[in-house]
C-alpha positions in Angstrom: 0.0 0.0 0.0 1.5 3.6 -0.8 2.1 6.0 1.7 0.5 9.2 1.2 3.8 10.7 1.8 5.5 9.7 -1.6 5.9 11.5 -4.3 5.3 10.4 -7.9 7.8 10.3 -10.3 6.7 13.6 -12.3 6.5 15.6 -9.0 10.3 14.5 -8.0 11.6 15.7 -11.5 9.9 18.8 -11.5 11.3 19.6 -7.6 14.8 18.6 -8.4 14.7 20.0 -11.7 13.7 23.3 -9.8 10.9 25.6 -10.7 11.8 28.0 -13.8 8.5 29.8 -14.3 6.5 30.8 -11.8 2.8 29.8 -13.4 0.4 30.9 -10.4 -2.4 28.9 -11.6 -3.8 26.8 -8.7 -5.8 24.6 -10.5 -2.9 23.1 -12.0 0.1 20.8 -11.2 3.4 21.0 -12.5 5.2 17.8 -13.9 7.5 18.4 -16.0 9.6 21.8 -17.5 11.6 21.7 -20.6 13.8 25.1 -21.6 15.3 24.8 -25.0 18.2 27.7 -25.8 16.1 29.6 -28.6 12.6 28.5 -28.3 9.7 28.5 -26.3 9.9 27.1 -22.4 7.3 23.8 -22.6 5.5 22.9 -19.3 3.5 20.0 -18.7 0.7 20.1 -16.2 -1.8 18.0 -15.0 -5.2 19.5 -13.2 -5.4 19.1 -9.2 -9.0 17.5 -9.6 -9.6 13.8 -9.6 -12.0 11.9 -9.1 -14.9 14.0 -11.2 -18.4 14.4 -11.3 -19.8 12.3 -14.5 -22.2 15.1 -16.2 -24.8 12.3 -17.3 -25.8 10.9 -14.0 -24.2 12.8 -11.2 -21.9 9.5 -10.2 -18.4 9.7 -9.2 -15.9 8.9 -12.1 -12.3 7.7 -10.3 -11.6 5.6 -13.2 -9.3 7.2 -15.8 -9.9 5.8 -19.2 -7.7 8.0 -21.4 -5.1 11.0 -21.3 -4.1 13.5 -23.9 -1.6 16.4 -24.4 -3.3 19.2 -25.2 -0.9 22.5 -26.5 -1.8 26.1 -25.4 -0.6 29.2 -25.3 0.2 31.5 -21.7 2.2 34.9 -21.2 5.2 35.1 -22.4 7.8 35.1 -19.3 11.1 37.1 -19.5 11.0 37.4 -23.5 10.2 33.7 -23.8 7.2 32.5 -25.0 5.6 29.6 -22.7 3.6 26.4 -23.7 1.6 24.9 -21.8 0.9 20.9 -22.4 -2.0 20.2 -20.6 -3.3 16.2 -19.4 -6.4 16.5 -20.2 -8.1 13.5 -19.0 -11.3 11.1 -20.0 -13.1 9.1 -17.2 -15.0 6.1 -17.3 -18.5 6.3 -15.8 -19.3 2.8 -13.7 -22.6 3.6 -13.7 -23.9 5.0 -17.0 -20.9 3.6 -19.0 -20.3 6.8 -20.6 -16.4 8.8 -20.5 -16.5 12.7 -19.9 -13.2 14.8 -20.1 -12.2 17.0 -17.1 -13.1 20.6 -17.6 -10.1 22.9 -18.3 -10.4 26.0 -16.1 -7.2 27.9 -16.8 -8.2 28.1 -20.2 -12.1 27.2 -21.0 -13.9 25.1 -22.9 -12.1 24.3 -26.9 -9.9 26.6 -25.7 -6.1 27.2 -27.2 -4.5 30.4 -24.9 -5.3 30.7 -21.0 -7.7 33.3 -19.9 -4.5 35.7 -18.4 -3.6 35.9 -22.2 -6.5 36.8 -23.8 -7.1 39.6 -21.0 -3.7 40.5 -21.3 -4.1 40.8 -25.7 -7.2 42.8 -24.9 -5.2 45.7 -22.4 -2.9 45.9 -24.9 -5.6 46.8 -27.9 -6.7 49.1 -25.8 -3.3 51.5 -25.7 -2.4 50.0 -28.8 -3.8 49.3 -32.5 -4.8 46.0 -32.9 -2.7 44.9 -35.9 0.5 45.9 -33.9 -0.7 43.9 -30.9 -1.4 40.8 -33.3 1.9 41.3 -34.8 3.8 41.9 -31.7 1.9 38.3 -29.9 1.9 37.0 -33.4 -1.6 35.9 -33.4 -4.3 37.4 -35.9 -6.1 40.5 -35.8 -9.7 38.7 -35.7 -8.1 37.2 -32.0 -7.3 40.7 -31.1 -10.4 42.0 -31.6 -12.0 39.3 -30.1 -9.7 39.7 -26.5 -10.2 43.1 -26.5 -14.1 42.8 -26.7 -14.1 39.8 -23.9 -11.9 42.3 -21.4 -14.2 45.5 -22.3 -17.6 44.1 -21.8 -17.4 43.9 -18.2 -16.6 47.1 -18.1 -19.8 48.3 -20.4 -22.0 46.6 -18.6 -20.7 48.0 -15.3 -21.1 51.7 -16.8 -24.7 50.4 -18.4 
């Protein structure tokens, strides 16, 4: 029986290897960091919640049936851009017999960039054109626009 103690193997390389990017997202775990000398810093993640809540019949799915890498974008840090590669992860129902992926809360649902991205995108359309900011984050216009109308509408509706 494993003591709650241990570590798994993912954890232990990530602390020995030694934390080079601070991601402050507490929904998700760190396993693994790779820093190549030109290109972008790649960090896999996992998220903190298991077991889930199957969305067809309320039942507890602890049984994982499937895992993916899925690739998405965060802030750049220090002049490098950063990947995220994200675990997402398919349970197996016992009782309906039906598999439902984990939601992904740092960046939504059929999501490619984290939410901090796309908020940070839409502050800088705001001091900036938008075809310098797409150039700049090297992203299209259409994103732009689209970032800077999900960080002003909040605002809109607080003014009425």
């Amino acid at each position: 029986m494993p003591d709650q103690h241990t570590k798994s193997n993912g954890e232990e390389r990530a602390l020995n290897a030694g934390v080079m990017v601070p991601l402050e997202l507490p929904d998700l775990r760190v396993l693994e960091q790779h820093c190549s000398v030109d290109g972008p810093i790649s960090i896999q993640v996992i998220a903190k919640t298991s077991p889930m809540t199957c969305p067809h019949c309320q039942g507890e799915c602890g049984k994982i049936h499937d895992c993916r890498l899925r690739a998405k974008r965060e802030i750049n840090r220090r002049g490098y851009a950063v990947r995220l590669l994200v675990q997402k992860r398919r349970f197996a129902c016992p009782r309906c017999a039906t598999t439902c992926t984990e939601p992904d809360e740092a960046c939504g649902r059929r999501r490619r960039t984290t939410s901090r991205l796309r908020a940070s995108i839409g502050k800088q359309v705001i001091d900036r054109p938008g075809a310098h900011v797409s150039q700049d984050e090297e992203i299209g216009p259409r994103f732009a626009r689209t970032c800077f109308q999900e960080h002003i509408a909040p605002q809109l509706e607080r003014r009425g």
